[in-house]
DRENPA-3360 file (N, C-alpha, C; in nm, 2 decimals, always signed):
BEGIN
1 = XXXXXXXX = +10.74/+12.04/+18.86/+10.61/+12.02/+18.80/+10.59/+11.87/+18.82 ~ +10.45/+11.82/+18.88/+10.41/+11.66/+18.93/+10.45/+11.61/+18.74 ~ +10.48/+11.48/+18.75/+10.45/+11.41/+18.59/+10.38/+11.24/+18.63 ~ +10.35/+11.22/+18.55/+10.23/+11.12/+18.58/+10.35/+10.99/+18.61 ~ +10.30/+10.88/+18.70/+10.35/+10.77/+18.76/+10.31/+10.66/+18.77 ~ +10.13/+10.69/+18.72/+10.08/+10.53/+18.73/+9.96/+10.55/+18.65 ~ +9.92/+10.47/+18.53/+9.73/+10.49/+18.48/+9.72/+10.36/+18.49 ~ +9.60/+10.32/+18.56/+9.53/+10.23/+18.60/+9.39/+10.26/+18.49;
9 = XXXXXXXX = +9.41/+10.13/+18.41/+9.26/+10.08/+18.34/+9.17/+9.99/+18.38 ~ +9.04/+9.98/+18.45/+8.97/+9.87/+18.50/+8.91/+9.87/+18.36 ~ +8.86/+9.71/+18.38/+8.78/+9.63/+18.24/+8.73/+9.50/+18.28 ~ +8.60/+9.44/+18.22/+8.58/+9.32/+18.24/+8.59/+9.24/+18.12 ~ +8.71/+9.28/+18.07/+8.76/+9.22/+17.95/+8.91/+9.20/+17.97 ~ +9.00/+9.16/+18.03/+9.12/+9.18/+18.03/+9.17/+9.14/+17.93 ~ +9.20/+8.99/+17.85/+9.24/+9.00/+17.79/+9.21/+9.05/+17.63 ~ +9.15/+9.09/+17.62/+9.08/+9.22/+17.49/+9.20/+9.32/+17.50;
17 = XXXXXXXX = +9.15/+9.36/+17.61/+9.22/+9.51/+17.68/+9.39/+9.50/+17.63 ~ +9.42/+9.41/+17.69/+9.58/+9.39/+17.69/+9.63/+9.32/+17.58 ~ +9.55/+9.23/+17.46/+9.57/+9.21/+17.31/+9.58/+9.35/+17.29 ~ +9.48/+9.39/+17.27/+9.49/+9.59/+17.17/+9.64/+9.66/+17.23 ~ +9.62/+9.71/+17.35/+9.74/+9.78/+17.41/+9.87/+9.71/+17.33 ~ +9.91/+9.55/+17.37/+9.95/+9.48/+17.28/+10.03/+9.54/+17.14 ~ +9.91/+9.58/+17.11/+9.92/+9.57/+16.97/+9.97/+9.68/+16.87 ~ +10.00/+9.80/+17.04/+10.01/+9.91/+16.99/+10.20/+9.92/+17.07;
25 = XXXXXXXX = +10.20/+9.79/+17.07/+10.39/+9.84/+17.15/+10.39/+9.72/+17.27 ~ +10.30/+9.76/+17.35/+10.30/+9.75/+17.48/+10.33/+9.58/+17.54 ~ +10.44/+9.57/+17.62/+10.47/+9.42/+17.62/+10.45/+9.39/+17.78 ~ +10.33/+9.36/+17.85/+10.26/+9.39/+17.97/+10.30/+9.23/+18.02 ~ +10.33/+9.24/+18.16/+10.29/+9.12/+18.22/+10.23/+9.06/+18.32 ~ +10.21/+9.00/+18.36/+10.15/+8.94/+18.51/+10.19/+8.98/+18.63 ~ +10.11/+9.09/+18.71/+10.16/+9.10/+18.85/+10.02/+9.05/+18.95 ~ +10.04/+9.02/+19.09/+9.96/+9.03/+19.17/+10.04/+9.06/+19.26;
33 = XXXXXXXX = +9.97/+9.19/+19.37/+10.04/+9.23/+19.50/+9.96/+9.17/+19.61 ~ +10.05/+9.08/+19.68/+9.95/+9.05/+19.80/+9.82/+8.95/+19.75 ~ +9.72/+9.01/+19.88/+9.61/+8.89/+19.78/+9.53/+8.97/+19.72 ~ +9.59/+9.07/+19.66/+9.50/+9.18/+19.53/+9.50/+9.11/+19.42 ~ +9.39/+9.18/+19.30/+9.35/+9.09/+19.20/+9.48/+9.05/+19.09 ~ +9.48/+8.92/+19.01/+9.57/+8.98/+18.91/+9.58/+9.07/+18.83 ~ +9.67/+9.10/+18.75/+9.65/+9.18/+18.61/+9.78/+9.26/+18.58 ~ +9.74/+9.29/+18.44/+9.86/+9.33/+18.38/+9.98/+9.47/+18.42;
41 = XXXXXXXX = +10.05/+9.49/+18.40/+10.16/+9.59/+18.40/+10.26/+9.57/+18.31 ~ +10.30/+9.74/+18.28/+10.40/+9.81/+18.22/+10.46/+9.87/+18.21 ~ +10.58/+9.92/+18.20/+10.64/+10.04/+18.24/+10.63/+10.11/+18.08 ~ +10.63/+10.23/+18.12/+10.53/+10.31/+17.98/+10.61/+10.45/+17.99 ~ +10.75/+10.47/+17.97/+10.81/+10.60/+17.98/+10.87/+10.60/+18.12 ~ +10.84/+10.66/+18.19/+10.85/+10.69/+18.33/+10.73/+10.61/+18.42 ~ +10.63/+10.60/+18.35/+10.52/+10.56/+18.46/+10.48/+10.40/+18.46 ~ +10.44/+10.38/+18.55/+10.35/+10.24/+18.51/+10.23/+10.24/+18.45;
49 = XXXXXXXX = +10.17/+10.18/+18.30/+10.06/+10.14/+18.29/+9.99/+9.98/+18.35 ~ +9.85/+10.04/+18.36/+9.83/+9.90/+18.44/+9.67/+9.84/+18.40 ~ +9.64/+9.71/+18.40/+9.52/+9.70/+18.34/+9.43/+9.61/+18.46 ~ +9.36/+9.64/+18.53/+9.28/+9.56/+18.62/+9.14/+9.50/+18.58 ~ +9.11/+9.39/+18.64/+8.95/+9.35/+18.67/+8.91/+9.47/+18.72 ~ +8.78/+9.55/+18.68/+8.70/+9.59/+18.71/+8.60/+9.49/+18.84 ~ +8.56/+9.53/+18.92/+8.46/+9.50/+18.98/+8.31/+9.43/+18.90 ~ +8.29/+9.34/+18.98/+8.12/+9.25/+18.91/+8.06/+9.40/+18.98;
57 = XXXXXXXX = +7.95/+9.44/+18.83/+7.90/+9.52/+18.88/+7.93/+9.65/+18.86 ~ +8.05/+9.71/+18.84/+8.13/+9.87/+18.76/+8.10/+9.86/+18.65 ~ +8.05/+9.98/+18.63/+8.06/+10.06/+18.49/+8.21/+10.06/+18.44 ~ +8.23/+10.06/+18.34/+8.39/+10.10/+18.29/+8.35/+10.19/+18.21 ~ +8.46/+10.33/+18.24/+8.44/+10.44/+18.18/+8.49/+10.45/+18.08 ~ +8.38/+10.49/+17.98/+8.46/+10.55/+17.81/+8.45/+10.64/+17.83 ~ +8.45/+10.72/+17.89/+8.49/+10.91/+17.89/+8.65/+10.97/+17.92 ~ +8.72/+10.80/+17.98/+8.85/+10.88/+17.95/+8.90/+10.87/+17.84;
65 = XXXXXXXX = +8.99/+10.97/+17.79/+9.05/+10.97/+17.70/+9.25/+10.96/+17.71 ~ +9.33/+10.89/+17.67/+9.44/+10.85/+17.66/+9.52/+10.88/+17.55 ~ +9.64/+10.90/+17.57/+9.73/+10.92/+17.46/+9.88/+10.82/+17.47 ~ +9.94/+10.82/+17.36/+10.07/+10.78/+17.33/+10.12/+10.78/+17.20 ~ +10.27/+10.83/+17.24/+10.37/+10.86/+17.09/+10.43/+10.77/+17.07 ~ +10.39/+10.73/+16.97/+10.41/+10.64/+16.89/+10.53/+10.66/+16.78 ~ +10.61/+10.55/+16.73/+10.70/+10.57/+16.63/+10.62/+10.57/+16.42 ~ +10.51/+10.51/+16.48/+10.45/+10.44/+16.35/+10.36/+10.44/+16.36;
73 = XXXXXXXX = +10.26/+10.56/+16.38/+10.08/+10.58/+16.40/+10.03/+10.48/+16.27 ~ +10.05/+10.50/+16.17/+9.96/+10.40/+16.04/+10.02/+10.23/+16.12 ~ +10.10/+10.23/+16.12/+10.14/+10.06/+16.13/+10.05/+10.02/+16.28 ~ +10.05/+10.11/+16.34/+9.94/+10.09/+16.50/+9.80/+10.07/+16.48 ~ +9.74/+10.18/+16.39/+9.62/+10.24/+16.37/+9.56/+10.03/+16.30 ~ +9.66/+10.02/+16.18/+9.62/+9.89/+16.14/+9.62/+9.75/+16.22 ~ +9.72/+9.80/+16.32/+9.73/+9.63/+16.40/+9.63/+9.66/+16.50 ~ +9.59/+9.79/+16.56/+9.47/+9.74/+16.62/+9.33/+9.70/+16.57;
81 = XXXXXXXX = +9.34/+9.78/+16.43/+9.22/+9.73/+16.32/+9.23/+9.60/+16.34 ~ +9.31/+9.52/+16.29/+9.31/+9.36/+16.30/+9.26/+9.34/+16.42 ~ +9.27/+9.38/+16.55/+9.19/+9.34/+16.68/+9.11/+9.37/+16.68 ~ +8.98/+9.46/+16.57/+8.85/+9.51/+16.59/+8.79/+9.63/+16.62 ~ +8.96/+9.65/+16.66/+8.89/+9.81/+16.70/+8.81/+9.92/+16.58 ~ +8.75/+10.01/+16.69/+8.70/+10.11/+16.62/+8.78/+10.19/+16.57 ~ +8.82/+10.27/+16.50/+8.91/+10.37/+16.41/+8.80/+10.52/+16.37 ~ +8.84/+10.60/+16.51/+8.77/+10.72/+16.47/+8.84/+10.82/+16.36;
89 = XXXXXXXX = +8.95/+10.83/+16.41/+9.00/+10.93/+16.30/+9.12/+10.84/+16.26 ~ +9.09/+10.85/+16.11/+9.26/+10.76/+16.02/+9.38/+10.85/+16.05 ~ +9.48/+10.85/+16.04/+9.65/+10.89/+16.05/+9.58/+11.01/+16.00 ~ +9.60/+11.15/+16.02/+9.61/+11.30/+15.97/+9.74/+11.36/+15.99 ~ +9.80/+11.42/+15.90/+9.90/+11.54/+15.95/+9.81/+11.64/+16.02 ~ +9.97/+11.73/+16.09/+9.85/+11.84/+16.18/+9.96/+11.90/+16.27 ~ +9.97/+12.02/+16.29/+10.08/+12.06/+16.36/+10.17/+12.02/+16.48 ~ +10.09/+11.87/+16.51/+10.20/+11.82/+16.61/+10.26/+11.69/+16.53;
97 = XXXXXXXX = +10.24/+11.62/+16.42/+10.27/+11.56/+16.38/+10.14/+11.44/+16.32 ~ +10.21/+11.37/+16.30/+10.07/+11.26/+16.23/+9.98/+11.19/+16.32 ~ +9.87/+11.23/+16.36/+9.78/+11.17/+16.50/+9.64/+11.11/+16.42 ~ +9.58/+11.02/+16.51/+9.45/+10.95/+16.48/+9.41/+10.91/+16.64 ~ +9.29/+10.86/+16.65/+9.18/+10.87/+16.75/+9.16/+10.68/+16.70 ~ +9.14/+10.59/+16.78/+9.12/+10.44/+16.78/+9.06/+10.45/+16.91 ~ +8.95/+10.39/+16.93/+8.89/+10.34/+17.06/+8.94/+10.21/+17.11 ~ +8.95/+10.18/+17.24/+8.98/+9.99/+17.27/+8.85/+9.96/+17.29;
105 = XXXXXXXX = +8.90/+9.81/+17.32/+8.77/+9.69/+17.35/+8.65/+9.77/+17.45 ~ +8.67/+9.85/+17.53/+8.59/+9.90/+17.62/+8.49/+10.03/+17.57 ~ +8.58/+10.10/+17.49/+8.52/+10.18/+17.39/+8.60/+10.35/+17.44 ~ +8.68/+10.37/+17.54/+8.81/+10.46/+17.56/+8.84/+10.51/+17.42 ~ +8.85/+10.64/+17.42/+8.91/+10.71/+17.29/+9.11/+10.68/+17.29 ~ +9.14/+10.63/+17.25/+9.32/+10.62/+17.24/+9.40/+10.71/+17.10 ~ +9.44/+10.82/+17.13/+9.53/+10.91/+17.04/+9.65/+10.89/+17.05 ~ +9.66/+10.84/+16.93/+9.80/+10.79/+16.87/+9.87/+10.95/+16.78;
113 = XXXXXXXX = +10.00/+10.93/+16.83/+10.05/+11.07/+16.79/+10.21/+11.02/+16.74 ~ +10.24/+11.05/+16.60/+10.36/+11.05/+16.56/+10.46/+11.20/+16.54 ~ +10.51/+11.20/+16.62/+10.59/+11.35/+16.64/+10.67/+11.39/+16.50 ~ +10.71/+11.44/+16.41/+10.75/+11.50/+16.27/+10.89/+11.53/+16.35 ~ +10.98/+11.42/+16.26/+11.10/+11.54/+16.28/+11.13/+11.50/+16.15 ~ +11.07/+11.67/+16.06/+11.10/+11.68/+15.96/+11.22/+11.79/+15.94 ~ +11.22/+11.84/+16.05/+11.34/+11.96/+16.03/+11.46/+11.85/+16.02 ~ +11.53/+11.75/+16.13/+11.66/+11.70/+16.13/+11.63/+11.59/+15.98;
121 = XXXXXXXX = +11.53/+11.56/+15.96/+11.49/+11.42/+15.81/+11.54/+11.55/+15.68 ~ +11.50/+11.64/+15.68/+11.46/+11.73/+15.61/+11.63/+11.76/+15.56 ~ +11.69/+11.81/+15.65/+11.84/+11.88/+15.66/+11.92/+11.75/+15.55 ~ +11.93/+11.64/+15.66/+12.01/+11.52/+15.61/+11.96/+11.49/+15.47 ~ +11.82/+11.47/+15.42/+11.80/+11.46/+15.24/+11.87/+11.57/+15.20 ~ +11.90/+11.67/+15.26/+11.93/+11.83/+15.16/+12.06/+11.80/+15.13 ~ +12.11/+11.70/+15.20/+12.30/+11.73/+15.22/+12.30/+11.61/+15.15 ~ +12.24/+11.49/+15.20/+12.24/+11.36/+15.09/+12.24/+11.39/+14.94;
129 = XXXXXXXX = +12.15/+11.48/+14.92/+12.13/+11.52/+14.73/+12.21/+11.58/+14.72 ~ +12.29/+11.70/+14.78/+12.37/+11.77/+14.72/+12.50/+11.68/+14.68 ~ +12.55/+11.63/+14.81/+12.62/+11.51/+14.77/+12.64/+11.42/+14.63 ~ +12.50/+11.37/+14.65/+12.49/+11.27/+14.51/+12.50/+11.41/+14.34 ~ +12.47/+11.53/+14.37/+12.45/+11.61/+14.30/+12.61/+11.67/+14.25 ~ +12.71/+11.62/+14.35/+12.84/+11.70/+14.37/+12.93/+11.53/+14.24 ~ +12.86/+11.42/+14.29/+12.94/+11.28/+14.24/+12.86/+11.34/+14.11 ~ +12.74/+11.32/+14.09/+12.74/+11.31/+13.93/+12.85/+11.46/+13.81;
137 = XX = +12.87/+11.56/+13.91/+12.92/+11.65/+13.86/+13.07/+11.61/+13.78 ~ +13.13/+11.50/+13.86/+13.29/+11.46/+13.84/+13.31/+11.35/+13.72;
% end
């Protein structure tokens, strides 16, 4: 099965673009290939993320929509608030775990998703109390 290898973001805000990303993990740096434009890069799992000048003159599309799992959806959701972003949906539970909807500088929908592992958190408090439940007994 293909899995993704490269997302390319054009913007005529670069650094906007790459403060927010920033702000959500992302520790990007300076590439130029050849005599192509500058701009940022990151390795993002397996793939590269990447943030380009848009062209004088493009439209930048807010119709894509983006995602990334995150360890700490509330502690993201707020550090990009500090950058201004828009905040469509606050942190919800929800059967994939704790997710919210933040737009960037451009106006891109970004879903932030915190995965639940409440089954292995869940087991280890069970055995932790019984524990402490076994010391108070003696």
């Amino acid at each position: 099965m293909p899995t993704f290898s490269l997302v390319v973001l054009k913007t005529h805000k670069m650094e906007d673009l790459r403060d927010f990303y920033e702000a959500l993990g992302f520790q990007f740096k300076e590439e130029q290939h050849g005599k192509g434009p500058i701009h940022w890069s990151v390795k993002a799992g397996d793939a590269v993320f990447e943030i380009y000048p848009a062209p004088d003159g493009h439209t930048v599309d807010k119709s894509t929509r983006i995602g990334f799992a995150l360890d700490d959806v509330t502690a993201a959701v707020e550090a990009v608030r500090a950058h201004g972003a828009r905040i469509d949906s606050k942190p919800n539970s929800g059967p994939d775990g704790l997710r919210a909807i933040v737009r960037d500088p451009d106006g891109r929908a970004v879903e932030l998703i915190q995965v639940s592992e409440d089954d292995d958190s869940t087991e280890d408090e069970a055995v932790e109390d019984e524990e402490d439940d076994e010391d108070d007994e003696e």
